[in-house]
C-alpha positions in Angstrom: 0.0 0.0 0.0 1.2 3.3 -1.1 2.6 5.5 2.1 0.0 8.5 0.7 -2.6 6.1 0.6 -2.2 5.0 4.6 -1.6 8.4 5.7 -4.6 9.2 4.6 -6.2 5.9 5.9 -4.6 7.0 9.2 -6.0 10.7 9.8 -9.2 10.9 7.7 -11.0 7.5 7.6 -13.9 7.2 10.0 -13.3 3.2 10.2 -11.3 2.2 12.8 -7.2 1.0 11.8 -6.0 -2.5 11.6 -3.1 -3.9 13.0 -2.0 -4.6 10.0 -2.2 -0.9 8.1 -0.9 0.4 11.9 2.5 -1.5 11.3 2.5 -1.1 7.6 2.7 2.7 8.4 4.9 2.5 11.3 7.3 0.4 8.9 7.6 3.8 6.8 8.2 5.6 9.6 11.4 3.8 10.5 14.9 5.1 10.2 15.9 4.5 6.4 12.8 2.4 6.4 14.4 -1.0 8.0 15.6 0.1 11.5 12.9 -0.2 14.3 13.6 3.6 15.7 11.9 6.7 14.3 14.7 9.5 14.5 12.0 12.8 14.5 9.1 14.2 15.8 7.3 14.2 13.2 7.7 10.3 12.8 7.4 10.1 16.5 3.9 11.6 16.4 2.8 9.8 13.5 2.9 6.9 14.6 1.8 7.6 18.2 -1.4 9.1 16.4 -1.8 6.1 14.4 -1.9 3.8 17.3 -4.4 6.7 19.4 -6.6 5.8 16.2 -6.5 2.3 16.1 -7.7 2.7 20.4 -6.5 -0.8 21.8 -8.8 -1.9 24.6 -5.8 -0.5 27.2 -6.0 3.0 25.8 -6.8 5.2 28.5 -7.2 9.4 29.2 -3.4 8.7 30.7 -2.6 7.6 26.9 -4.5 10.6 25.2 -2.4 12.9 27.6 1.0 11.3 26.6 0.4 12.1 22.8 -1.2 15.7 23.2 2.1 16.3 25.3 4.2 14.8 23.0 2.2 16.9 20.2 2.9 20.1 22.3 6.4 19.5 22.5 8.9 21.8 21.3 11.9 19.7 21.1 13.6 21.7 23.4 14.2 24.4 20.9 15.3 26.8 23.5 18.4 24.3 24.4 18.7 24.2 20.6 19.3 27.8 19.6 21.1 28.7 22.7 24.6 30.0 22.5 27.2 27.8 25.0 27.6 31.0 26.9 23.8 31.0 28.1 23.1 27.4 28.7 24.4 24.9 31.1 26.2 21.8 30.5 24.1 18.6 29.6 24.9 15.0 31.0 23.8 11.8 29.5 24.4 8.5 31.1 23.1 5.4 29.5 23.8 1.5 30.6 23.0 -1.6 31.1 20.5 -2.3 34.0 22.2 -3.0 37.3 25.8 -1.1 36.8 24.9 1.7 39.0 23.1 4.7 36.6 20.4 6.1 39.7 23.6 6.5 41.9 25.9 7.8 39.4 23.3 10.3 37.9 22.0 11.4 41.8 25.4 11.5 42.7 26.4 13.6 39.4 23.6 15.9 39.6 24.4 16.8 43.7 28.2 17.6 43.1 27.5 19.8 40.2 24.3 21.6 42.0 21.7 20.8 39.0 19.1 18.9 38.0 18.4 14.9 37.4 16.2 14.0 35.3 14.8 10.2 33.8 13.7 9.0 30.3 11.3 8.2 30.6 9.9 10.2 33.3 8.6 7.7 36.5 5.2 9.2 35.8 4.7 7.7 32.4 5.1 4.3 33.8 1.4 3.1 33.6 1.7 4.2 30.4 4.9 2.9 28.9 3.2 -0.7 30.8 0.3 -0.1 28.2 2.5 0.3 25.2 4.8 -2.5 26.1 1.4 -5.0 25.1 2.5 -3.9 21.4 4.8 -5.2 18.7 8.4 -3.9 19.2 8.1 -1.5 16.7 5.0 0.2 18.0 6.2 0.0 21.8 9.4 1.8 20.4 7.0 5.0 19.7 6.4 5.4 23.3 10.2 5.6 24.4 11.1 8.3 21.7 8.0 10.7 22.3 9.5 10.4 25.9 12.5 11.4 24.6 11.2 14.6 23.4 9.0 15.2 26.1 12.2 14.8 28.2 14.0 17.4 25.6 11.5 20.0 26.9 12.9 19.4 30.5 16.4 19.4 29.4 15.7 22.7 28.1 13.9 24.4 30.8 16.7 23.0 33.3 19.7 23.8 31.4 18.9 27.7 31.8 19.1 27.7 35.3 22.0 24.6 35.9 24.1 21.7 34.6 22.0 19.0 33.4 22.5 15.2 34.3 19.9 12.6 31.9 19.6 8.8 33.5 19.0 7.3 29.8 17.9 9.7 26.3 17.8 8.6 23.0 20.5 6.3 22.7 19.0 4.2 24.7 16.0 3.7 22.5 18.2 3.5 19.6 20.4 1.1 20.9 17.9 -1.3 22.4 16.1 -1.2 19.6 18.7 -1.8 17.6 20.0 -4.4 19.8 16.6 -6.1 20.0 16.0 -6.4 16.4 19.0 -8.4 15.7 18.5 -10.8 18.9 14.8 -11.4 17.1 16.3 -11.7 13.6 15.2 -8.6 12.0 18.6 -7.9 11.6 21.5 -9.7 11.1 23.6 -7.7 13.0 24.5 -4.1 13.8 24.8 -1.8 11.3 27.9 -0.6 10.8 29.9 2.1 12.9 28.9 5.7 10.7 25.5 4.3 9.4 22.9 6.9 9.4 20.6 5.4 11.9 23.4 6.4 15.2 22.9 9.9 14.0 21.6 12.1 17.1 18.2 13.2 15.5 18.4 17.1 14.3 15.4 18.0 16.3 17.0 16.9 19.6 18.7 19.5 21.4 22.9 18.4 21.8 24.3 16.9 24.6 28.2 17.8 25.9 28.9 14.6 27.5 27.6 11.3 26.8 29.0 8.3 28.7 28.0 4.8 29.4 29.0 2.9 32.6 30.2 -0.3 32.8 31.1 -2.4 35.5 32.5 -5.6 36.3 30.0 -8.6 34.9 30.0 -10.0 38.2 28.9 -7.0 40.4 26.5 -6.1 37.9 24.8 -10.1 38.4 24.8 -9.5 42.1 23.3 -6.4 42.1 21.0 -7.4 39.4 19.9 -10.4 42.1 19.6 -8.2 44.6 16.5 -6.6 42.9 14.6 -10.4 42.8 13.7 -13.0 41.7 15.2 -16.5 41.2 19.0 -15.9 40.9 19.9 -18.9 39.2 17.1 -18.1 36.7 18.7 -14.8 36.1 22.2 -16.2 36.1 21.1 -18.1 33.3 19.8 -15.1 31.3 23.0 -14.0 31.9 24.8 -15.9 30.7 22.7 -16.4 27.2 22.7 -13.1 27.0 26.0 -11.8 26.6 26.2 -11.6 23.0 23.5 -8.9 23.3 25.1 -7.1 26.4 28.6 -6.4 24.4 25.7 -5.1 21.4 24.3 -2.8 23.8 27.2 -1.1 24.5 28.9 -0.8 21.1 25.7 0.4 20.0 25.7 3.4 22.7 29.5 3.9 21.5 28.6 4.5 18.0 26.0 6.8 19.0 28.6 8.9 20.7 28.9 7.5 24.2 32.1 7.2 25.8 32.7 3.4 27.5 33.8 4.6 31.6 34.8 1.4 33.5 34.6 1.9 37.1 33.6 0.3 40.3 33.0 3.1 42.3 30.3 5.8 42.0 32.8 8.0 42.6 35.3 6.6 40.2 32.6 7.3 37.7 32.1 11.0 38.8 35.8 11.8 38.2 36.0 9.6 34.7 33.0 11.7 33.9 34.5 15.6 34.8 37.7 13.9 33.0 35.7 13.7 29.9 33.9 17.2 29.9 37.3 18.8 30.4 38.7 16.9 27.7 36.0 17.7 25.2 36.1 21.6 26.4 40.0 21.5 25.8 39.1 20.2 22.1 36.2 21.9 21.3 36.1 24.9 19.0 34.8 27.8 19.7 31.8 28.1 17.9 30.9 25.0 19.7 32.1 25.4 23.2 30.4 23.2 26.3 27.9 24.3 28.3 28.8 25.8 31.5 28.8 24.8 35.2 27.0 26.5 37.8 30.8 26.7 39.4 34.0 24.6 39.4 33.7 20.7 40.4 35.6 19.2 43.1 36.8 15.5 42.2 37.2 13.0 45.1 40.4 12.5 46.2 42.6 9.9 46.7 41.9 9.4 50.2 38.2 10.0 49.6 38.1 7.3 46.9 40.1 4.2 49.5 37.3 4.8 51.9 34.4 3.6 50.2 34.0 -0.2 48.8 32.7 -1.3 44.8 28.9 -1.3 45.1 
């Protein structure tokens, strides 16, 4: 079916959509038409509209505000324009579950004085539960009009203070990247400069991006720690780390830099490493955002007290 066609089917039909013509559509939406992401707004929306039409039996008022929000969103186009003089720095830290991210990112945010904020935000969760009953490609929807409802945050936070992000877009990127090629979808990841790791245009920038990574064996016990059966998850483990190693070369290509750490506060001064590289390299028509005032790394000392979490 022609894409003209479906559009059409999509916003001006009175009959309700099928599942079918809903992925058909979200299909054209895709990154270069084969990668499960959708790397705009306007895709973003598209298909969030599309599955407001088709109303599943779990579509709720809690649903209908998500995509009017995400409708109103303005991409953070203040964070956008501004010039590095007038805007503070922005933080992104991505990872795999269990290595540490809420403490690193609380931690982060409290040393520099600014703001923490989550993609997607906590109070999304009963929705992001109703769009995980979809396909893959539809759930992914949900998880990038968070990511510009999150830009809108970003933006409004970055005026007054640094910015620290627990998971943005290349998150939803990578995972679905990730996913696609565990599922078959894919035959593996695309390679390193491909289009689809581009940060989409309509995304405000970031200054650093990092992703943690600790040792496999904290990361299980921590990981345990949270429940259920730990052999069970030992097992899941263990099968799949194929797809943890594809998880975090996907966030590399996207511009995250690997930190290795065992300490939250190994990760805080890997982190201010990184910013201070990046503003010794940058040019000046794209210097770093500012901090609210100069960081203070742990110290030697400081670091022997406390123990790998």
């Amino acid at each position: 079916m022609a894409r003209g066609t479906l559009l059409r089917r999509c916003f001006s039909a009175t009959q309700s959509l099928s599942s079918t013509d809903l992925l058909n559509f979200a299909q054209s939406q895709q990154v270069g038409g084969k990668y499960p992401i959708y790397a705009s707004h306007t895709a973003t929306l598209a298909v969030l509209r599309a599955v407001q039409r088709m109303r599943p039996a779990w579509w709720s008022d809690e649903c209908e505000t998500f995509v009017a929000s995400v409708a109103a969103s303005t991409c953070g186009e203040s964070l956008a324009h501004a010039p590095a003089e007038a805007r503070h720095a922005v933080f992104i830290v991505e990872g795999l579950d269990g290595v540490g991210k809420t403490t690193v990112t609380t931690n982060l945010a409290e040393k520099l004085a600014g703001a923490r904020i989550c993609t997607p935000d906590p109070s999304l969760d009963r929705v992001r539960k109703h769009f995980q009953q979809l396909e893959e490609l539809l759930m992914r929807a949900f998880y990038c009009g968070a990511n510009y409802l999150a830009a809108d945050q970003i933006a409004a936070a970055a005026a007054t203070g640094p910015v620290v992000v627990d998971r943005w877009y290349a998150s939803t990127c990578g995972m679905a990247l990730v996913n696609a090629v565990a599922a078959g979808a894919l035959p593996a990841l695309p390679d390193q400069g491909d289009p689809v790791y581009r940060w989409p245009s309509d995304l405000p920038p970031f200054d650093v991006a990092v992703v943690l990574d600790v040792d496999e064996d904290i990361r299980a016990k921590r990981m345990a720690k949270r429940g259920g059966d730990p052999k069970k998850h030992e097992a899941k483990l263990a099968a799949s780390r194929k797809m943890r190693e594809d998880v975090l070369e996907a966030y590399c290509r996207m511009g995250c830099e690997r930190v290795e750490a065992q300490t939250y506060m190994q990760f805080f001064n890997s982190i201010l490493d990184i910013y201070d590289r990046r503003g010794a390299e940058a040019p000046s028509a794209r210097l770093l955002g500012k901090l609210k005032e100069p960081a203070t790394r742990y110290t030697a000392d400081e670091l022997r007290t406390i123990t790998p979490y």
